[in-house]
PQR file of N, CA, C, O and H, with PARSE charges and radii, in Angstrom:
ATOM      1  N   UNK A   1     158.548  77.145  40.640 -0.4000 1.5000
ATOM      2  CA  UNK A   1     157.163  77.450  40.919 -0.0000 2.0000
ATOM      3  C   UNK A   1     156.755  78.704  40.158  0.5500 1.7000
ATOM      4  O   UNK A   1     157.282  79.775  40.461 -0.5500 1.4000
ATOM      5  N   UNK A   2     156.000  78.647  39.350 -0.4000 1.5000
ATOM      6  CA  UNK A   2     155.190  79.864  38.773 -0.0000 2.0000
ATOM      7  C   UNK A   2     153.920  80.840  39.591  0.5500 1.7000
ATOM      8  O   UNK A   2     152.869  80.429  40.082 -0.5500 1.4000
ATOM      9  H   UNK A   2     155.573  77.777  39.104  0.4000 1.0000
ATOM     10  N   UNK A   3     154.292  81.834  39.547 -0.4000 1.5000
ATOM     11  CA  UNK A   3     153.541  82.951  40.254 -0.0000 2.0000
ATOM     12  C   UNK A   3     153.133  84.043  39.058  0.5500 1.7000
ATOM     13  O   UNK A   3     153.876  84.666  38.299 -0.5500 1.4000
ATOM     14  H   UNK A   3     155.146  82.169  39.148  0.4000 1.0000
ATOM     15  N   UNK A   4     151.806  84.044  39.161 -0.4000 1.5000
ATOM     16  CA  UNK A   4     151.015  84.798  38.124 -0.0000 2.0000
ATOM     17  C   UNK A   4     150.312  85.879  39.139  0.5500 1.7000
ATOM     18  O   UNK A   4     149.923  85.609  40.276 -0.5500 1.4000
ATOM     19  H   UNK A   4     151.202  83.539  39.778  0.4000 1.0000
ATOM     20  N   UNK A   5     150.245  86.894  38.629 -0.4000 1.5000
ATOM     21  CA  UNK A   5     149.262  88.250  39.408 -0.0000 2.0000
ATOM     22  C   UNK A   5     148.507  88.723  37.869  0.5500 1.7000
ATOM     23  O   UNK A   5     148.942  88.651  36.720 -0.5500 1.4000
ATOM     24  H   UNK A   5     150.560  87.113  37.706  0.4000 1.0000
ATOM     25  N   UNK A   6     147.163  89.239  38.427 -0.4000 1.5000
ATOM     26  CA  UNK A   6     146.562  89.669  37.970 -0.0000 2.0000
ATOM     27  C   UNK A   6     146.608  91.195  37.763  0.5500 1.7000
ATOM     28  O   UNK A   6     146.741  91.583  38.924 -0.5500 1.4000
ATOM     29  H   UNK A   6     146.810  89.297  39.361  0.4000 1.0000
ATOM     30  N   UNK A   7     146.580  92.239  37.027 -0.4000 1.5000
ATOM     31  CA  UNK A   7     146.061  94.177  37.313 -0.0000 2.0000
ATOM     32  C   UNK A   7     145.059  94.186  36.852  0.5500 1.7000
ATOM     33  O   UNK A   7     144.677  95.344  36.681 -0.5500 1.4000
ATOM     34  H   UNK A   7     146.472  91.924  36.084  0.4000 1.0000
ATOM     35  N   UNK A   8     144.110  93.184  36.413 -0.4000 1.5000
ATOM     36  CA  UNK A   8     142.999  93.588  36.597 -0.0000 2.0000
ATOM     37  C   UNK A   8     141.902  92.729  37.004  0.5500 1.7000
ATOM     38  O   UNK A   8     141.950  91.499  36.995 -0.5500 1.4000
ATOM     39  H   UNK A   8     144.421  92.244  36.552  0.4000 1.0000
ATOM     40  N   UNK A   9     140.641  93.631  37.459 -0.4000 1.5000
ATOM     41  CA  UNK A   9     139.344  92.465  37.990 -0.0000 2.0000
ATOM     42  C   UNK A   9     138.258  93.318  37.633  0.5500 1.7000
ATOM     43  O   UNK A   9     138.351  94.491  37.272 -0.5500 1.4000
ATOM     44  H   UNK A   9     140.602  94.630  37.467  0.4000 1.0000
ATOM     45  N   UNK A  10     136.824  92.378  37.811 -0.4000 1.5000
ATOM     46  CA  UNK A  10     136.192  92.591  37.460 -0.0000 2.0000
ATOM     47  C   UNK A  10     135.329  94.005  38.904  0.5500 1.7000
ATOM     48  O   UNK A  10     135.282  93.900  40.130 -0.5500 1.4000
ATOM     49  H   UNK A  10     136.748  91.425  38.105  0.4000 1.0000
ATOM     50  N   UNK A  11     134.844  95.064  38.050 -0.4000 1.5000
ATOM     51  CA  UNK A  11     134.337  96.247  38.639 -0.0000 2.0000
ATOM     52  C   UNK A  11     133.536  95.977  39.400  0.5500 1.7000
ATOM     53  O   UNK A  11     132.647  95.213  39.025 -0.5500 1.4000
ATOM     54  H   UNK A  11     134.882  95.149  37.054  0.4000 1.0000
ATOM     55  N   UNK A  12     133.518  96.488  40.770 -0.4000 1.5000
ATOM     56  CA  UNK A  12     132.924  95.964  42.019 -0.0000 2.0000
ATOM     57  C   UNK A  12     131.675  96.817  41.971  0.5500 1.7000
ATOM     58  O   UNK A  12     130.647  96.294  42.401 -0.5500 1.4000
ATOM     59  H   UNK A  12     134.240  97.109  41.075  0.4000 1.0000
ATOM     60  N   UNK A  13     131.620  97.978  41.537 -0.4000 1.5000
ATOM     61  CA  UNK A  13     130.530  98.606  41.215 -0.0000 2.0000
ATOM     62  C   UNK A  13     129.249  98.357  40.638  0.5500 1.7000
ATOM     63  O   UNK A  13     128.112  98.493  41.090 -0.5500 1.4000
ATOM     64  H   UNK A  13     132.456  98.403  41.188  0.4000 1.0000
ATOM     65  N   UNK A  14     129.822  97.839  39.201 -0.4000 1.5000
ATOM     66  CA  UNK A  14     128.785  97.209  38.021 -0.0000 2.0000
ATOM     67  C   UNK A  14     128.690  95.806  37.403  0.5500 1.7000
ATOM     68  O   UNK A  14     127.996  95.308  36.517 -0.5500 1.4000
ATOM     69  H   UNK A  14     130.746  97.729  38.834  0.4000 1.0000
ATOM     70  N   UNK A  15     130.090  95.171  38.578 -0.4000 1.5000
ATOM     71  CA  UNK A  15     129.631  93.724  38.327 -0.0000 2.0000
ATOM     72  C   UNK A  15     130.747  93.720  36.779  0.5500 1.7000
ATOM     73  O   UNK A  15     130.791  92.493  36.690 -0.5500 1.4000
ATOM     74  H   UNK A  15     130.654  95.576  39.298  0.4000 1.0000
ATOM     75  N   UNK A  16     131.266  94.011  36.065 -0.4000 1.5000
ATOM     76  CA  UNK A  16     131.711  93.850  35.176 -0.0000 2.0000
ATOM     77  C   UNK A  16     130.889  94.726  33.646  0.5500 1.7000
ATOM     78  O   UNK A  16     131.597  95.191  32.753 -0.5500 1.4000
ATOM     79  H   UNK A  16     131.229  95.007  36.137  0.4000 1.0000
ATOM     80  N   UNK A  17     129.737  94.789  33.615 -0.4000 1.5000
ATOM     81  CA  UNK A  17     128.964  95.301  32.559 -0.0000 2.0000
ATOM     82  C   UNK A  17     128.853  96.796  32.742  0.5500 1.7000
ATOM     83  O   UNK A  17     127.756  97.355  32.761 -0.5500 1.4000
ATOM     84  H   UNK A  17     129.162  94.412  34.341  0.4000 1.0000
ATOM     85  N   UNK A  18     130.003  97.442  32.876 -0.4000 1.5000
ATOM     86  CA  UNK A  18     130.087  98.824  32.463 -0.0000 2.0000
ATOM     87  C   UNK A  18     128.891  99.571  32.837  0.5500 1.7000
ATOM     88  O   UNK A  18     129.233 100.728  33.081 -0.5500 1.4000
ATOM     89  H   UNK A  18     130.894  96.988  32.860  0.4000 1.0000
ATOM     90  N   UNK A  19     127.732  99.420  32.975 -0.4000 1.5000
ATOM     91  CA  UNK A  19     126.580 100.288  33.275 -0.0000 2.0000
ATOM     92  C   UNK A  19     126.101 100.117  34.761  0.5500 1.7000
ATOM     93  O   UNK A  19     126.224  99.019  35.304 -0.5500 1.4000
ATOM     94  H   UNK A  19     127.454  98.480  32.776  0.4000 1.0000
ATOM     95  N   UNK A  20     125.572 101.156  35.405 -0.4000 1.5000
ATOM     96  CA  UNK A  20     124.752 100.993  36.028 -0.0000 2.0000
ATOM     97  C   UNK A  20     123.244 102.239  36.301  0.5500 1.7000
ATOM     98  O   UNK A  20     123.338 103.452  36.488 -0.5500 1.4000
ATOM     99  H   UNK A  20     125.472 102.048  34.963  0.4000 1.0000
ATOM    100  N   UNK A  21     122.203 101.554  36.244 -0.4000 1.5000
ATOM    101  CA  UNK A  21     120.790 102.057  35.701 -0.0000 2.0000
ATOM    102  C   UNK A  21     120.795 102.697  34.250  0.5500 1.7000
ATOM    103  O   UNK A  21     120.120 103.664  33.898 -0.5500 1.4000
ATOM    104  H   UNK A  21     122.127 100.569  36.092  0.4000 1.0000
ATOM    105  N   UNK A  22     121.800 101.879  33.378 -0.4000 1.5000
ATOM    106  CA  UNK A  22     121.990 102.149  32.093 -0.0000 2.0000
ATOM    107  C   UNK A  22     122.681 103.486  31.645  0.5500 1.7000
ATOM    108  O   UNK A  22     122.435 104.277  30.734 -0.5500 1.4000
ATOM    109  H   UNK A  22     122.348 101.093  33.665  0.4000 1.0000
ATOM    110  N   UNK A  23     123.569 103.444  32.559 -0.4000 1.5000
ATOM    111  CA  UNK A  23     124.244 104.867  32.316 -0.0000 2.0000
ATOM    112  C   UNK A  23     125.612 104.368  32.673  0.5500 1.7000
ATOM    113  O   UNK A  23     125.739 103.319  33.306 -0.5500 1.4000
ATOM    114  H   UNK A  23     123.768 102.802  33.299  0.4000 1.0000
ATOM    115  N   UNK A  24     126.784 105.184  32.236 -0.4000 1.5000
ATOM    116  CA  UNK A  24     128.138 104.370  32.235 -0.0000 2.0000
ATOM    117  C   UNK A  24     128.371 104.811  33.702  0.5500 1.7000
ATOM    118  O   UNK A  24     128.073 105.832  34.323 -0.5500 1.4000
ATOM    119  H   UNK A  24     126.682 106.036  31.723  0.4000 1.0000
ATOM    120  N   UNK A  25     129.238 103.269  34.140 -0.4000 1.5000
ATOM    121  CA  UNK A  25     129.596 103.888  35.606 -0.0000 2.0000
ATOM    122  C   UNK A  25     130.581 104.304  36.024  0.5500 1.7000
ATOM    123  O   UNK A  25     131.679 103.898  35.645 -0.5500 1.4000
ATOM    124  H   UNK A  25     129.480 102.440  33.636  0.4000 1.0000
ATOM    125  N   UNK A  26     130.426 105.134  36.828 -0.4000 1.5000
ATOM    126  CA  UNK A  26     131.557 106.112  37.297 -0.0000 2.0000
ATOM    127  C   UNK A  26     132.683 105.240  37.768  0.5500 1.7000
ATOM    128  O   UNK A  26     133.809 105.651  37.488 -0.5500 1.4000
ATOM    129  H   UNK A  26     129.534 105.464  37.136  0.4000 1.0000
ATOM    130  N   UNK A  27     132.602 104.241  38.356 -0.4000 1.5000
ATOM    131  CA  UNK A  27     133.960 103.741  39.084 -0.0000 2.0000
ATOM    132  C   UNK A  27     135.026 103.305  38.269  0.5500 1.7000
ATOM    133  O   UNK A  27     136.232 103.453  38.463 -0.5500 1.4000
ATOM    134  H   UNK A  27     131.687 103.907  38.584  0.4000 1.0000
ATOM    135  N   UNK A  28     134.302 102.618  37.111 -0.4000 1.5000
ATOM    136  CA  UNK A  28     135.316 102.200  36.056 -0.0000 2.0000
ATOM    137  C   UNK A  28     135.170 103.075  34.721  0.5500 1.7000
ATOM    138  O   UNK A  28     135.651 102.682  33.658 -0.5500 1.4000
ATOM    139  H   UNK A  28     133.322 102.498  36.954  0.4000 1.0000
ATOM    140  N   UNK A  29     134.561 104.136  34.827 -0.4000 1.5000
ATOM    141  CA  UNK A  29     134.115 105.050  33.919 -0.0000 2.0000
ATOM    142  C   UNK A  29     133.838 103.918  32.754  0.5500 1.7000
ATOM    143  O   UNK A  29     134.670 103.987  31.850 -0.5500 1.4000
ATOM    144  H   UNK A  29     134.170 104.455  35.691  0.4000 1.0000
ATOM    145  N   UNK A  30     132.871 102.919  32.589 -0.4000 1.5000
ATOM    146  CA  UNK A  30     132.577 102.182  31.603 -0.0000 2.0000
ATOM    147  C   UNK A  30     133.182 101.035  31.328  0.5500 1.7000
ATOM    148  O   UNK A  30     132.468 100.319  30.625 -0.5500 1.4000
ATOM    149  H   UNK A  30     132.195 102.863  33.324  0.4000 1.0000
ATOM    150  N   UNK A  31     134.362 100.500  31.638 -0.4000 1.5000
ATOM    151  CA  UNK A  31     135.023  99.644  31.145 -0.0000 2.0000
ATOM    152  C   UNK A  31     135.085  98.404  31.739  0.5500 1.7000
ATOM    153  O   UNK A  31     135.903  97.527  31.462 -0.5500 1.4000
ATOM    154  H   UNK A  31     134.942 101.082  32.209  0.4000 1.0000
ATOM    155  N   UNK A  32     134.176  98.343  32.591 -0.4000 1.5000
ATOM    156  CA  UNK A  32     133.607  96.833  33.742 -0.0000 2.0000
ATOM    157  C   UNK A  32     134.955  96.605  34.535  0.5500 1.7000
ATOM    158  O   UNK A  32     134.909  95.982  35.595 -0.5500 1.4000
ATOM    159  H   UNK A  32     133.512  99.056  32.816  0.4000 1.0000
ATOM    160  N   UNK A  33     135.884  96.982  34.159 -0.4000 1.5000
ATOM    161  CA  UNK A  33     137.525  96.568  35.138 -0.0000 2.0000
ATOM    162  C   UNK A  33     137.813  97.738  36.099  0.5500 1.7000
ATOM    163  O   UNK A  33     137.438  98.878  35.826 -0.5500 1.4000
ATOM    164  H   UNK A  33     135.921  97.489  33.297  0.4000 1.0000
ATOM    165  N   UNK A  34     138.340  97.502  36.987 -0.4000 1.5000
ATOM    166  CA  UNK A  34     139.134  98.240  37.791 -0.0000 2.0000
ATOM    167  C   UNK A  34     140.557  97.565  37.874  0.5500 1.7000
ATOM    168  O   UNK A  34     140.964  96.526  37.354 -0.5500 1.4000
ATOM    169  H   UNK A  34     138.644  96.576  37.208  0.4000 1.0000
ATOM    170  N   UNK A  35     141.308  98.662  38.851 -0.4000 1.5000
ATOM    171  CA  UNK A  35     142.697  97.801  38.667 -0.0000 2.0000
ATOM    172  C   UNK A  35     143.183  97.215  40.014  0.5500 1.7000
ATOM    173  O   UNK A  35     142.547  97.396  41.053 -0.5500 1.4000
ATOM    174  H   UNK A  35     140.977  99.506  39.273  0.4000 1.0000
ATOM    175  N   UNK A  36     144.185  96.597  39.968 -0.4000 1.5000
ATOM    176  CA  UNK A  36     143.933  95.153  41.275 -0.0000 2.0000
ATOM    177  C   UNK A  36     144.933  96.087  42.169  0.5500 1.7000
ATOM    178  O   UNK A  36     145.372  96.981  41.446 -0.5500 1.4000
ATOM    179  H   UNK A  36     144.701  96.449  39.124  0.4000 1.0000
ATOM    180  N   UNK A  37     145.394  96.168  43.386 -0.4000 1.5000
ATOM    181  CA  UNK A  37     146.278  96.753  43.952 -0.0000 2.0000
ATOM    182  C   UNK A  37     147.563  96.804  42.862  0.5500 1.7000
ATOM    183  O   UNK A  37     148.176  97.664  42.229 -0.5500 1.4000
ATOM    184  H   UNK A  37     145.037  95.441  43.973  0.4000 1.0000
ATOM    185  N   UNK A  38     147.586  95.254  43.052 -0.4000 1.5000
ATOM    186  CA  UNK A  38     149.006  95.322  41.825 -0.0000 2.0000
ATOM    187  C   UNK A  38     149.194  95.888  40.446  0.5500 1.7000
ATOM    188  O   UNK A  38     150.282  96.258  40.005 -0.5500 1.4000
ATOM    189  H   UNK A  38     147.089  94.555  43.566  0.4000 1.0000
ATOM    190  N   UNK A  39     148.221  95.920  39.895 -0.4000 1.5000
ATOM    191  CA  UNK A  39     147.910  97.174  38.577 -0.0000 2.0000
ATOM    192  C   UNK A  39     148.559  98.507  38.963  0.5500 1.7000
ATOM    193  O   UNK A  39     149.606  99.030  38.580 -0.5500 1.4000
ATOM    194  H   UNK A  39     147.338  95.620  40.254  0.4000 1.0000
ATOM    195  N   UNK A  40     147.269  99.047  40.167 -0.4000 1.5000
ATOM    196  CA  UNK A  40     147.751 100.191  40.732 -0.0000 2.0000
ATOM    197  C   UNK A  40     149.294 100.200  40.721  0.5500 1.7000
ATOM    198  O   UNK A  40     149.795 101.039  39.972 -0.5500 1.4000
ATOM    199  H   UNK A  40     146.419  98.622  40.478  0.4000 1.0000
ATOM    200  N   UNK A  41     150.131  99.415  41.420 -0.4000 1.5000
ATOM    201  CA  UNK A  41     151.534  99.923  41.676 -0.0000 2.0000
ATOM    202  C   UNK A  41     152.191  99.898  40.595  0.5500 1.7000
ATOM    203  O   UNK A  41     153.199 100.592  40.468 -0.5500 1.4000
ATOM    204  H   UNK A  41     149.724  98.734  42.029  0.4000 1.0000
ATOM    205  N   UNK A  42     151.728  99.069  39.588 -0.4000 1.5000
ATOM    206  CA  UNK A  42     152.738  98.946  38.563 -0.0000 2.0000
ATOM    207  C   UNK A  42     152.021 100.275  37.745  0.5500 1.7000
ATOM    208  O   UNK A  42     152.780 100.305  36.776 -0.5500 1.4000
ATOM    209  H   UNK A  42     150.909  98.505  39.691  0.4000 1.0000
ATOM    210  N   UNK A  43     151.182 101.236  37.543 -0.4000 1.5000
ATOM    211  CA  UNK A  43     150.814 101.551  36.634 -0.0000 2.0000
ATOM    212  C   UNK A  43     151.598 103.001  37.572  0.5500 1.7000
ATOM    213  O   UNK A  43     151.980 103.774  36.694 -0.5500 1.4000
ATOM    214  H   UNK A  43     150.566 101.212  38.330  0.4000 1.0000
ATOM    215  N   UNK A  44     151.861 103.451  38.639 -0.4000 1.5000
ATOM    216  CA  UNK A  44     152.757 104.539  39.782 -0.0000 2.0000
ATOM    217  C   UNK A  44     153.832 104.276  39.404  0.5500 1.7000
ATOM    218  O   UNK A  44     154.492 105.286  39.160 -0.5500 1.4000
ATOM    219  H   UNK A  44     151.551 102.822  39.353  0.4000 1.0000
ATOM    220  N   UNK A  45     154.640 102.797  39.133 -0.4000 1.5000
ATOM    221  CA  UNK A  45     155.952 102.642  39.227 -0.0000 2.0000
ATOM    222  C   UNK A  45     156.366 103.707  36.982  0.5500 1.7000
ATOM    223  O   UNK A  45     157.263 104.395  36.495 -0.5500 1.4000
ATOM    224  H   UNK A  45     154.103 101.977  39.330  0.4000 1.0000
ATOM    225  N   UNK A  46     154.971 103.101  36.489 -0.4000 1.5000
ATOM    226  CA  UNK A  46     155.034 103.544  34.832 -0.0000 2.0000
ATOM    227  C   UNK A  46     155.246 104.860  34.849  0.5500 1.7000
ATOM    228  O   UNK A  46     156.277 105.259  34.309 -0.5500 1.4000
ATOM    229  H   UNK A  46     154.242 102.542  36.885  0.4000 1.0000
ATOM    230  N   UNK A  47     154.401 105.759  35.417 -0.4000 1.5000
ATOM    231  CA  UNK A  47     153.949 107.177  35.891 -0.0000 2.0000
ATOM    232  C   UNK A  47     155.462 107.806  35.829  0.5500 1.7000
ATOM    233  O   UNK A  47     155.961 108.536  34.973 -0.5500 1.4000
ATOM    234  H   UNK A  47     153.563 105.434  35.855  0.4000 1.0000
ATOM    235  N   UNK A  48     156.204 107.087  37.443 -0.4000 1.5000
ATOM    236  CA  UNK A  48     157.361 108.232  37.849 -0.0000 2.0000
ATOM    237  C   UNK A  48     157.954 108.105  37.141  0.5500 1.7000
ATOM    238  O   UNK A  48     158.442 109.131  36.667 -0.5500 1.4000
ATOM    239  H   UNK A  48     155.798 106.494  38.139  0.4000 1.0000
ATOM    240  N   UNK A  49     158.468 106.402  36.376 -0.4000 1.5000
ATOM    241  CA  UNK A  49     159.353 106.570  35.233 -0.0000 2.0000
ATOM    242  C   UNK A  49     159.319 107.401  34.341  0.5500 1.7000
ATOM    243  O   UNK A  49     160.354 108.004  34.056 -0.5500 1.4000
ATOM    244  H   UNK A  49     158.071 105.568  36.761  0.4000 1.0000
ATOM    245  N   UNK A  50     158.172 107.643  33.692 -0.4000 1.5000
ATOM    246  CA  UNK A  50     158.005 108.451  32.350 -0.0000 2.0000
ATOM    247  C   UNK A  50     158.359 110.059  32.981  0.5500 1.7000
ATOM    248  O   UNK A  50     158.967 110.938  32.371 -0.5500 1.4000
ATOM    249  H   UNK A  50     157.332 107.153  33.924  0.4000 1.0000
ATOM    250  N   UNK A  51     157.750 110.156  34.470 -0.4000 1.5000
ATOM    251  CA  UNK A  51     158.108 111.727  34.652 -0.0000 2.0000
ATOM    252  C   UNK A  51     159.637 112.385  34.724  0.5500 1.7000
ATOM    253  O   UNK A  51     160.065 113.464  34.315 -0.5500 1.4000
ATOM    254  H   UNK A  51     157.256 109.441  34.966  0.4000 1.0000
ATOM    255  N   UNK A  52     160.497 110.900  35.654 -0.4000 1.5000
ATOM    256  CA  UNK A  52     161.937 111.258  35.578 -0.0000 2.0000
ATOM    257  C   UNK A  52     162.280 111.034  34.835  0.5500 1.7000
ATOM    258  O   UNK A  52     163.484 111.164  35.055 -0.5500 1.4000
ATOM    259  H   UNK A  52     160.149 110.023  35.987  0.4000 1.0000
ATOM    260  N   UNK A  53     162.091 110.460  33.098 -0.4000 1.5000
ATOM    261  CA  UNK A  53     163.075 110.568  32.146 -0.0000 2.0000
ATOM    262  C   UNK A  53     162.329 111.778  31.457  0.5500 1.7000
ATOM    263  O   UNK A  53     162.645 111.934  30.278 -0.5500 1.4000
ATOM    264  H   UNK A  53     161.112 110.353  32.919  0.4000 1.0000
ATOM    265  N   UNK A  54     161.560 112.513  31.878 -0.4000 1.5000
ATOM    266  CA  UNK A  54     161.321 113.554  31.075 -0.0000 2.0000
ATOM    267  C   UNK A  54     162.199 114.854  31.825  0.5500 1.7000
ATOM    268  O   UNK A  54     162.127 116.002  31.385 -0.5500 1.4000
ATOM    269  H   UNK A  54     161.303 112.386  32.836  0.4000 1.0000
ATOM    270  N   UNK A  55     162.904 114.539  32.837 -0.4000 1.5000
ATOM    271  CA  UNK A  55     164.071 115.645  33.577 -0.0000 2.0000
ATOM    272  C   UNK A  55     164.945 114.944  33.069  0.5500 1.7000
ATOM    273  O   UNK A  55     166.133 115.222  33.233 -0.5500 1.4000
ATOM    274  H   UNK A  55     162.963 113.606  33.195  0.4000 1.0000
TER
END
């Protein structure tokens, strides 16, 4: 059985189109995506790695 996850979706803020009242929006600072829970963890799990191989 194949299991696919997504890290990213479309910005709940602006709907996906980066703006809102034509100004970039803050939630996705512009980029219409946010990240999915699972983004989030994998992008924490990237983080500590890079910090403990830098000790």
């Amino acid at each position: 059985m194949k299991s696919t996850s997504s890290i990213e979706e479309e910005c709940l803020s602006c709907h996906g189109t980066g703006k809102i009242n034509q100004k970039k929006c803050p939630a996705c600072n512009g980029t219409g995506t946010s990240l999915t829970e699972d983004g989030q963890k994998l992008l924490k799990f990237l983080r500590d790695s890079i910090r403990t191989s830098e000790h």
